[in-house]
C-alpha angles and dihedrals in degrees: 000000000000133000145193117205147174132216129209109221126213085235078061076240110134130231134191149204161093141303150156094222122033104192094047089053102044081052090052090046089053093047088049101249089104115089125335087236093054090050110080090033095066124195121050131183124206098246099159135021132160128178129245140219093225148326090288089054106035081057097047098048084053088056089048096052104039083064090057123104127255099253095042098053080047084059089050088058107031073066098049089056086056094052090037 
C-alpha cells in the first residue's frame, strides 16, 4: 500500500509527502532522518493521510497537494479529522 500524508510542524508550518508505511515515517521525521525540512521543525504530528492505489498515484496526489494553498490543504484535513 501507498500512502500521501501531511505533517503538522512545531513551527504550525505543513509538510507533505508519501510512504509505504505512515507510523515508521512519522518515527524517522521525529528522530530527524525524515526529511531534511522536518528536521530542524521537530516535532511533527500526523494530521492527514490518504491511501493510494499505487507508487505513480500516491506521487502524483503529493505533487497535487504541495501546490495547493495553504487553506485549502487545512480543508483536506480539516475532512480527514471528521472520517478519523
Amino acid at each position: 500500500m501507498f500512502f500521501v500524508y501531511m505533517v503538522q510542524c512545531a513551527d504550525n508550518t505543513l509538510y507533505t509527502g508519501w510512504t509505504t508505511d505512515i507510523m515508521a515515517r512519522i518515527k524517522q521525521h521525529n528522530s530527524g532522518k525524515g526529511s531534511k525540512y522536518t528536521r530542524t521543525r521537530r516535532p511533527v504530528c500526523l494530521v492527514f493521510s490518504e491511501q493510494c492505489e499505487d507508487k505513480s498515484a500516491a506521487l502524483k496526489r503529493e505533487i497535487a497537494i504541495k501546490k495547493l494553498p495553504r487553506d485549502q490543504k487545512m480543508e483536506l484535513i480539516e475532512k480527514y479529522k471528521g472520517i478519523k
